[in-house]
C-alpha positions in Angstrom: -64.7 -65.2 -110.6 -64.0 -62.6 -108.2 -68.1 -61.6 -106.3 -69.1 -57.8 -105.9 -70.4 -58.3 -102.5 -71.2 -60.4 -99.5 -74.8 -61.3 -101.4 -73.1 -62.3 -104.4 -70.9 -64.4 -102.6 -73.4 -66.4 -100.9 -75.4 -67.3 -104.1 -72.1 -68.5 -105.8 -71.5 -70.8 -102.8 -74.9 -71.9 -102.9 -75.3 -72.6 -106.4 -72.5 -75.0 -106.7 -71.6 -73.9 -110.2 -68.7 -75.8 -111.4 -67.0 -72.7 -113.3 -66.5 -70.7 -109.8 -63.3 -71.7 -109.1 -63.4 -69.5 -106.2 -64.8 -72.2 -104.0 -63.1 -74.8 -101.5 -65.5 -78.1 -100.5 -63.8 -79.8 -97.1 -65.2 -83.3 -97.5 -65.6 -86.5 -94.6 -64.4 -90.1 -94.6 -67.6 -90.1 -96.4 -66.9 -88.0 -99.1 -69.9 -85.9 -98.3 -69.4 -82.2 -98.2 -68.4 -80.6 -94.4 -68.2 -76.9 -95.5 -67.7 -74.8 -98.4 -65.2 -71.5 -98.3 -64.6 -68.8 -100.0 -62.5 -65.6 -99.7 -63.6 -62.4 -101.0 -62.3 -58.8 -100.6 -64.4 -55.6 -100.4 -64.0 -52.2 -101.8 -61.9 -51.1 -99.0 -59.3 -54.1 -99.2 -60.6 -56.1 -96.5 -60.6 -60.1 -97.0 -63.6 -62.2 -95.9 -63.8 -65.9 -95.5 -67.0 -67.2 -96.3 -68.0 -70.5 -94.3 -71.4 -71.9 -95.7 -71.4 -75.1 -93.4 -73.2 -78.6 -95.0 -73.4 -79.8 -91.3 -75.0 -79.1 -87.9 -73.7 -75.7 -86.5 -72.8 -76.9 -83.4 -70.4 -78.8 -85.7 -68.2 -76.5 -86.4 -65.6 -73.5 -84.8 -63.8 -71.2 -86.6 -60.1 -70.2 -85.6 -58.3 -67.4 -86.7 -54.5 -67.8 -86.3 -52.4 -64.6 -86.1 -49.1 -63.9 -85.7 -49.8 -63.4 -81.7 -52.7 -64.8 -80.6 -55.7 -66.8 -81.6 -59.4 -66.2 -82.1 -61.8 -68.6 -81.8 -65.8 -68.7 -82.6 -67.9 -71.8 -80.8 -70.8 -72.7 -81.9 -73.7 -70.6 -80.7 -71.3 -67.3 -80.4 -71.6 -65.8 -83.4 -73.9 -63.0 -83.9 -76.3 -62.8 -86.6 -76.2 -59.6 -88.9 
């Protein structure tokens, strides 16, 4: 089901309901849940992955891989909004 907003999103992801299709769990060796992500686009056509992380934050970086280059997020860069 395709979320109105950012807010929306994030109660989707947290609610775990199985009918949200919209939702990808990465799992461990364990089985246990890494991160959840979704993708959702705004009113203006942009795309957003969501990344609501089941582990330490420290755990995880993000990379974005474009055609040229590559962004990357570290843990402890990221802004709050």
């Amino acid at each position: 089901m395709w979320q109105p907003n950012s807010e929306a999103v994030a109660e989707v992801m947290r609610s775990g309901e199985a009918e949200d299709i919209g939702n990808v769990d990465f799992t461990n060796d364990e089985d246990s849940t890494i991160v959840t992500t979704h993708v959702s686009r705004s009113d203006d056509g942009i795309y957003t992955v969501h990344l609501l992380p089941m582990c330490d934050d420290d755990q995880i970086r993000v990379e974005l891989h474009r055609e040229k280059d590559l962004a990357v997020i570290e843990p402890g860069t990221s802004r709050p909004v």
